[in-house]
N, C-alpha and C positions, 0 to 999 in steps of 0.2 A: 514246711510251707509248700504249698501248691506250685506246681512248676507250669507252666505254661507255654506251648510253641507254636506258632503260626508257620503256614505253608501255604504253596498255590498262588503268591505273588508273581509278576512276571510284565512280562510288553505288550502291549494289545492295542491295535489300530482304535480310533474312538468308533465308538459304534459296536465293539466286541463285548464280551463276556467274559468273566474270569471268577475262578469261584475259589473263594480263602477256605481256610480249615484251622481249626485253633485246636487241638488235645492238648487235653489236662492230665497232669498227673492223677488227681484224684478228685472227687467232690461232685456234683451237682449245681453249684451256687448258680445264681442269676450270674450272666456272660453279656458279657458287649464291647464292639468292634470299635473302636474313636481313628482316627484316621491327623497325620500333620504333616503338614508339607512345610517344603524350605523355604524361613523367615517368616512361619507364620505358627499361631498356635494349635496345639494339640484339640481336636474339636469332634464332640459326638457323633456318633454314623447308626449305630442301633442296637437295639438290647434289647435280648430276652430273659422271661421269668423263668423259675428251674421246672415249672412242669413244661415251659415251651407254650403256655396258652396264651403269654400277653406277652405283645414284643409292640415295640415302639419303633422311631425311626427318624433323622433329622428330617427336616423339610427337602433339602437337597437331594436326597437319594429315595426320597420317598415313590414305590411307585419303577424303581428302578433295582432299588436294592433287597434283598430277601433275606432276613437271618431266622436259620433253624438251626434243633441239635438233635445230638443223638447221644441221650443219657448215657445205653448201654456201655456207650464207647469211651463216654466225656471230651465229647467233641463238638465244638460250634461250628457254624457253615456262616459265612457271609457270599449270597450270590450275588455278583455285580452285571447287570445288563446293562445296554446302552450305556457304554459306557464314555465320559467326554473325558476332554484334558483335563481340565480341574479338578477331575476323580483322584490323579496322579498326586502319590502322598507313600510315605509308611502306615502300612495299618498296623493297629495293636490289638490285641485280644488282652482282656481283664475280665475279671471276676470278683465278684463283688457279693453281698448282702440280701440286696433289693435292687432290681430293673431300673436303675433314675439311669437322668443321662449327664450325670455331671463327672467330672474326672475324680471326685472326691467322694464318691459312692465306691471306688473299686480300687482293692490295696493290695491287686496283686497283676501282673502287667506280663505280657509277652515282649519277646524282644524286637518282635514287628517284622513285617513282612512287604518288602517297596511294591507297588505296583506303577508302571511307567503306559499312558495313554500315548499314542503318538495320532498328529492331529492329520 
């Protein structure tokens, strides 16, 4: 099974930047970031295809958030700019099939990585 690890979480005034990193043991697959915070549910952030040409994005981070990869590596990127309080969450790196954005497209999960906004 695919191993998965997230990195690059950390503290950042709102307004900052932070940029995740997910490598994979092995694979290609379609990759994406879901993001949950405390007492609330596990919820989409963005996902791209395994060539990298179609990536999606929730509406909240749209415009805000960047995800790319780098096959060679098997490494996804989540960039975060402007960034508010409510960005503040565990993100997850998964892998999955096919690009969707639902938690039930990806059966293979990172152990997450916190990121803390402070306002």
């Amino acid at each position: 099974q695919v191993q998965l690890v997230e990195s690059g979480g950390g503290l950042v005034q709102a307004g900052g930047s932070l940029r995740l990193s997910c490598a994979a043991s092995f694979s290609v697959n379609p990759m994406a970031w879901f993001r949950q915070a405390p007492g609330k549910e596990r919820e989409f952030v963005a996902t791209i295809s395994r060539s990298g040409a179609s990536k999606y994005y929730s509406d909240s981070v749209k415009g805000r958030f960047t995800i790319s990869r780098d096959n060679a590596k098997n490494t996804v990127f989540l960039q975060m700019n402007s960034l508010k309080p409510e960005d503040a969450a565990v993100y997850y790196c998964a892998m999955g099939i096919a690009p969707v954005t639902v938690i039930s497209g990806y059966d293979n999960w990172g152990q997450g990585t916190p990121v803390t906004v402070s306002s």
